[in-house]
N, CA and C of each residue as an Amber inpcrd file, in Angstrom:
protein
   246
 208.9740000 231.4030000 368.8650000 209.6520000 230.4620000 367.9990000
 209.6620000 229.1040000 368.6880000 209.4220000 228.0850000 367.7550000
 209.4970000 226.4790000 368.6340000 210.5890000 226.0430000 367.9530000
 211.6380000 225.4820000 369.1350000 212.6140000 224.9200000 368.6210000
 212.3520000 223.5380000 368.7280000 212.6800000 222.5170000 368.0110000
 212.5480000 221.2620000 368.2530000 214.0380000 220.4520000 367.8530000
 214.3130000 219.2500000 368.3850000 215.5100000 218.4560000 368.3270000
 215.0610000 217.3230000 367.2910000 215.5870000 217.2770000 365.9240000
 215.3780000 216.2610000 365.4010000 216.5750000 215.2960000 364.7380000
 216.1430000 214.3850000 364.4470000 217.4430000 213.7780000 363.7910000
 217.2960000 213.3320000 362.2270000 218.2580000 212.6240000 361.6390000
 218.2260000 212.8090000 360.1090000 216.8230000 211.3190000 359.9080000
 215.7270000 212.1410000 359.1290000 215.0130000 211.5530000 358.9530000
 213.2140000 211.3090000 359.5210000 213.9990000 212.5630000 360.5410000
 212.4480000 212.7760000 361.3300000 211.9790000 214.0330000 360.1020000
 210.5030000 214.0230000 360.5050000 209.9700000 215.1470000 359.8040000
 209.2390000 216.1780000 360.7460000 208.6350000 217.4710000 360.4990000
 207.5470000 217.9560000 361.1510000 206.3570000 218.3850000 360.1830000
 205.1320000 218.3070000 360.4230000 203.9720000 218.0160000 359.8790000
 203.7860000 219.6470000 360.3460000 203.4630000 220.8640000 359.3490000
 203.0320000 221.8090000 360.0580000 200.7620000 222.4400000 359.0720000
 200.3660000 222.7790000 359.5110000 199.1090000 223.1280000 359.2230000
 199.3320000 223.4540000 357.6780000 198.1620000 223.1390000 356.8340000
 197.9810000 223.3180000 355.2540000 198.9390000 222.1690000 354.2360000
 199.2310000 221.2490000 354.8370000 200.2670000 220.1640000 354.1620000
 201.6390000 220.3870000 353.7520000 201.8810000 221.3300000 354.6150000
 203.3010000 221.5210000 355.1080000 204.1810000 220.3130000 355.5170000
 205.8150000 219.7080000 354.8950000 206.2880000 218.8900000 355.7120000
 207.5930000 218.8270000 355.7200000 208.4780000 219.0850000 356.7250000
 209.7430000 219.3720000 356.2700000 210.3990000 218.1390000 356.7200000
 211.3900000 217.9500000 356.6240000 211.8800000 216.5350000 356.4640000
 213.5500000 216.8500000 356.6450000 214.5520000 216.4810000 357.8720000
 215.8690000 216.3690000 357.8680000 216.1820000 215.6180000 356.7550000
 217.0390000 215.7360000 356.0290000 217.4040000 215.0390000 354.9360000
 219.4920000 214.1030000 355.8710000 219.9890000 215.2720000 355.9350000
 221.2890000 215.0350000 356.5250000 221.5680000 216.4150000 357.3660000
 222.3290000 215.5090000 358.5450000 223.2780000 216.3840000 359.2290000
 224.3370000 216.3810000 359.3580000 225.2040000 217.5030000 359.4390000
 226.9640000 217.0700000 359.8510000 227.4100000 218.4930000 360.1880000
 228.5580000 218.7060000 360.0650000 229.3840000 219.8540000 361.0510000
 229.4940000 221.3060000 359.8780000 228.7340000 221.0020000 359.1040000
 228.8490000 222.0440000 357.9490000 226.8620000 222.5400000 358.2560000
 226.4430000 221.8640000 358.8130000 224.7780000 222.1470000 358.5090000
 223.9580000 221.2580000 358.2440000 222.7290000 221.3790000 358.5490000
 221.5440000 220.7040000 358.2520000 221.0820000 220.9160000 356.8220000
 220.6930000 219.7530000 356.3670000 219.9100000 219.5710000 354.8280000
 218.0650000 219.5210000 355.0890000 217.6220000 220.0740000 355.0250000
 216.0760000 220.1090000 354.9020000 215.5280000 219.7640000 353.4500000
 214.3230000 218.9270000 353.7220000 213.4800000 219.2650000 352.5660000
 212.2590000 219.5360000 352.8110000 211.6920000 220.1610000 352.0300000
 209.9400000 221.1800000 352.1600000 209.5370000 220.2720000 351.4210000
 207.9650000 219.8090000 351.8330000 207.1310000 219.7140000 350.9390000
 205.7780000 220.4350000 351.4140000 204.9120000 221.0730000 350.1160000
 204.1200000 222.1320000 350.5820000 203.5490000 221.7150000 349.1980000
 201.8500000 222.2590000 349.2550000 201.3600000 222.8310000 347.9160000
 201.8880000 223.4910000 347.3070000 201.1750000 223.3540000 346.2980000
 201.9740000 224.3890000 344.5950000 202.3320000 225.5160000 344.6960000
 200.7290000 226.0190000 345.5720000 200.2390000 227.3210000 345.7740000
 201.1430000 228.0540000 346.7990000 202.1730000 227.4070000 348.0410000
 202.7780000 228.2490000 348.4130000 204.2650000 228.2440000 348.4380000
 204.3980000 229.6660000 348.5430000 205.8570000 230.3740000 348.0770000
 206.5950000 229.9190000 349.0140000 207.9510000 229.2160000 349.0990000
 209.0710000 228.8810000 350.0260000 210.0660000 229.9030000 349.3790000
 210.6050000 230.5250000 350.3140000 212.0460000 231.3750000 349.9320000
 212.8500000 231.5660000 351.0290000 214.0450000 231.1200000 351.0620000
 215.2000000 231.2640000 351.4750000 215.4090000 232.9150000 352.6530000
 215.4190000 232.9040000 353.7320000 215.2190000 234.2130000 354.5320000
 215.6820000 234.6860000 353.7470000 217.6080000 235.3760000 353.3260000
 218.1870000 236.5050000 352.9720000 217.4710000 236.3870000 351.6230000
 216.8150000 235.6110000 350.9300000 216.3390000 235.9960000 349.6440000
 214.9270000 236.9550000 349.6990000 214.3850000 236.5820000 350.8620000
 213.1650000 237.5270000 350.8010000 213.7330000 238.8900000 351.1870000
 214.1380000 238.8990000 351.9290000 215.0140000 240.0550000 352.2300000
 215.7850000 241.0380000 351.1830000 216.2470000 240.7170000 350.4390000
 216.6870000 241.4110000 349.5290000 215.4110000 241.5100000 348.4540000
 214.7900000 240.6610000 348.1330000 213.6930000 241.3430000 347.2970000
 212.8880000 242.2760000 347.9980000 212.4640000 242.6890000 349.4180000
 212.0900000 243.0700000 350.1390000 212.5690000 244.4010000 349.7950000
 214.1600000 244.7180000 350.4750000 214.8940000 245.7800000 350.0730000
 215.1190000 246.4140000 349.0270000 215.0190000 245.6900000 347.9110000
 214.9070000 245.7810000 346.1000000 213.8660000 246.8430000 346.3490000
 212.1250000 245.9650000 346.4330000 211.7830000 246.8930000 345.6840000
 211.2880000 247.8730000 346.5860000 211.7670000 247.8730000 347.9360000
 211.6560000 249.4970000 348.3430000 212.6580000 250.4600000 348.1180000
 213.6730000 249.8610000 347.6200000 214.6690000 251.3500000 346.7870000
 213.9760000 251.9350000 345.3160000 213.3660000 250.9820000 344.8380000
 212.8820000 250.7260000 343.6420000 211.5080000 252.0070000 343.5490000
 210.8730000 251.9200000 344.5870000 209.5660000 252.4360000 344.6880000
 210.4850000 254.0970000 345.2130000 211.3920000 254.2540000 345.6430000
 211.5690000 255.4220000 346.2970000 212.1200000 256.6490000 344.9390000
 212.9340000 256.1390000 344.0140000 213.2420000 256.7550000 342.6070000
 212.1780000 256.7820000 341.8420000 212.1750000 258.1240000 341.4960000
 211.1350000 258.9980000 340.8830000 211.4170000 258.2160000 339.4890000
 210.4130000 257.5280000 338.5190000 210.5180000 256.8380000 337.2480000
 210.3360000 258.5890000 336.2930000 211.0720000 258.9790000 335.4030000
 210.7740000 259.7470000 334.2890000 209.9090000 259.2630000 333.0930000
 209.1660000 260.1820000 332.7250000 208.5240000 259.9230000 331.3650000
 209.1830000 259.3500000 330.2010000 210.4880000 259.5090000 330.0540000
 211.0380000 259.5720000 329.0010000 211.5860000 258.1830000 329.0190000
 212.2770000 257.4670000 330.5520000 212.2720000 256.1270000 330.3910000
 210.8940000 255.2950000 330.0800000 209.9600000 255.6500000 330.5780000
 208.4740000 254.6110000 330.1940000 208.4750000 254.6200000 329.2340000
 208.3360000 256.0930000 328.1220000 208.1790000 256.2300000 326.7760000
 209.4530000 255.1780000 326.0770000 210.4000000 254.6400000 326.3000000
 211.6060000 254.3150000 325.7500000 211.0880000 252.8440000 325.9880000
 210.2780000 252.4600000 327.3780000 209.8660000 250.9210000 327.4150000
 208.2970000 250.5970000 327.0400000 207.9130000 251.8350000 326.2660000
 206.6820000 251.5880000 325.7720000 205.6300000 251.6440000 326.4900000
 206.3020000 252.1620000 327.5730000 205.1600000 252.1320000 328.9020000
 204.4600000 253.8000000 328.7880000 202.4970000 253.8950000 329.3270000
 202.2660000 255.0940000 329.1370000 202.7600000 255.5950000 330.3400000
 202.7750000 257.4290000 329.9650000 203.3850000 258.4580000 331.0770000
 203.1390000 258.3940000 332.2350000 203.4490000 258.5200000 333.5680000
 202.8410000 258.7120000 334.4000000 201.7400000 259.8110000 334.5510000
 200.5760000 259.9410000 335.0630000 199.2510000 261.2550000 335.2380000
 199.6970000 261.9020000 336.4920000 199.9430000 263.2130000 336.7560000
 199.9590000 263.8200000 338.0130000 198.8380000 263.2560000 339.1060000
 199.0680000 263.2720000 340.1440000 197.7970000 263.1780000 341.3200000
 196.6310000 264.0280000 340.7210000 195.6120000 263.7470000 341.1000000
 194.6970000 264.8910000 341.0700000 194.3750000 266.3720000 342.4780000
 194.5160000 266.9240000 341.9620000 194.2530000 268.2620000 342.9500000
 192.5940000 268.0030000 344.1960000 192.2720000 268.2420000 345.2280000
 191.4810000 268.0880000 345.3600000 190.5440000 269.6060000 346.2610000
């Protein structure tokens, strides 16, 4: 991890047109702003994190036929035997 000391108004320039920018500081926290291409995703740590955690509870419950059929979705197919 690189820590760096900045003050309100410095920026750091990081690879792919990355640029974050102190906006304000004070005794409550730092204000950042991102600027990045379109193309990439900025998210908040605990937010990735919980989508993270989402959908591996998500993937671990067995989906029934009868809910897909109810969302119009087709059945699940057994594995195949081999």
């Amino acid at each position: 991890m690189l820590i760096l000391g900045r003050r309100e108004g410095d920026s750091i320039i990081i690879d792919g047109g990355i640029r974050i920018v102190v906006v304000s500081c004070d005794r409550g926290g730092v204000r950042i702003g991102i600027e990045a291409p379109a193309n990439v995703k900025i998210l908040r740590g605990e937010i990735a994190d919980q989508v993270k955690t989402e959908n591996e509870r998500a993937a671990a419950v067995p989906v029934s036929a009868e809910w897909l059929a109810t969302l119009g979705a087709p059945a699940p197919t057994p594995p195949a035997e081999s």
